[in-house]
C-alpha positions, 0 to 999 in steps of 0.5 A: 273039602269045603266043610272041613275048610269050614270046620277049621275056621270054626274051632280057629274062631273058637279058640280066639273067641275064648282067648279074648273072653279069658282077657275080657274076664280078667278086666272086668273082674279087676274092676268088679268093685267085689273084687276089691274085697277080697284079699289081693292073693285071692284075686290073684290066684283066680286070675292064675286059675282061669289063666290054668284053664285057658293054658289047657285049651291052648295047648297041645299034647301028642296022642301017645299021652292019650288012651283014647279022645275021652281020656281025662286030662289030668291036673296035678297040684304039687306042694302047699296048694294056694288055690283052694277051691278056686281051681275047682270051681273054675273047671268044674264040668269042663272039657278040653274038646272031649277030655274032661278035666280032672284036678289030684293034688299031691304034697310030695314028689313022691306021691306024684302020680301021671299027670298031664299038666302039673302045677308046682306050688311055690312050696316046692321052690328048694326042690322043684329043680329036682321036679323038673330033672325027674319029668325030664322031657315027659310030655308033662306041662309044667307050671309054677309061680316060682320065680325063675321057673321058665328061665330054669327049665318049667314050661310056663311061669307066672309073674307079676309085672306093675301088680297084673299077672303075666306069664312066660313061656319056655320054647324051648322045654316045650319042643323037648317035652313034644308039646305044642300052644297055640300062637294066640297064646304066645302073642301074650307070653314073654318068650323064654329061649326062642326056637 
């Protein structure tokens, strides 16, 4: 009893641990004076990768989705990818507890294969209401730029608010699509229809 109490408050303590890395990071890589050289959206979209990365960390997905507690996590990147090799780089040999990350990118809809997150690139934003209409209440957690995502039925969208990057979460769409985060992590989303 007192060692799984212990164990608990270990991964509770890990989990924030890394939410607060994740916003130290962010900081200190806006005032890297390197950072300045580089152009604004490749400083943006690193800080949406790590935010990516974070996301899978704090998320939560049934055991059906799962074939066993080894099973790769998949990323799928739909549409006209603005990341490049930043998403791979940033979680390149990583894993979600025993779940390695694995990234497939796909230019269509309908070469979309299973995935367990999928980011849709604002390349899709005249069809991603038909995306999300398909996926319908799968246990797929769906990400995008696009704007209007989470008010329009994605999971979770990025927005820029006084040029930083923040991010809305759909309470809503996630209890359909039986997805779960972490409330750390909701204490930095702005909450689109509350449960």
């Amino acid at each position: 009893m007192i060692k799984n109490t212990l164990q608990i408050i270990s991964e509770k303590f890990h989990l924030v641990w890394r939410l607060y890395s994740l916003i130290l990071i962010a900081i200190l890589f806006l005032l890297n004076p390197r950072s300045f050289g580089q152009s604004q959206k490749e400083v943006e979209y690193k800080l949406k990768a790590a935010y990516l990365f974070h996301f899978l960390q704090f998320a939560e997905w049934p055991d059906s989705v799962f074939e066993n507690e080894k099973s790769p996590i998949i990323l799928a990147v739909l549409g006209k990818d603005p990341f490049g090799k930043i998403l791979d780089e940033t979680v390149m040999s990583e894993k979600i507890g025993d779940h390695p990350i694995i990234i497939k990118r796909f230019q269509s809809f309908n070469q979309l294969d299973f995935c367990h997150v999928l980011y849709i690139c604002s390349s899709e934003k005249y069809t991603f209401r038909n995306i999300l209409k398909h996926i319908g209440e799968s246990p797929v957690l769906t990400i995008s730029d696009i704007d209007g995502f989470s008010e329009q039925g994605g999971n979770i969208s990025f927005y820029l608010e006084e040029n930083k990057v923040r991010f809305a979460i759909n309470m809503q769409t996630l209890k359909q699509a039986d997805l779960k985060v972490s409330s750390k992590l909701l204490r930095l989303a702005k909450i689109i229809n509350p449960i």
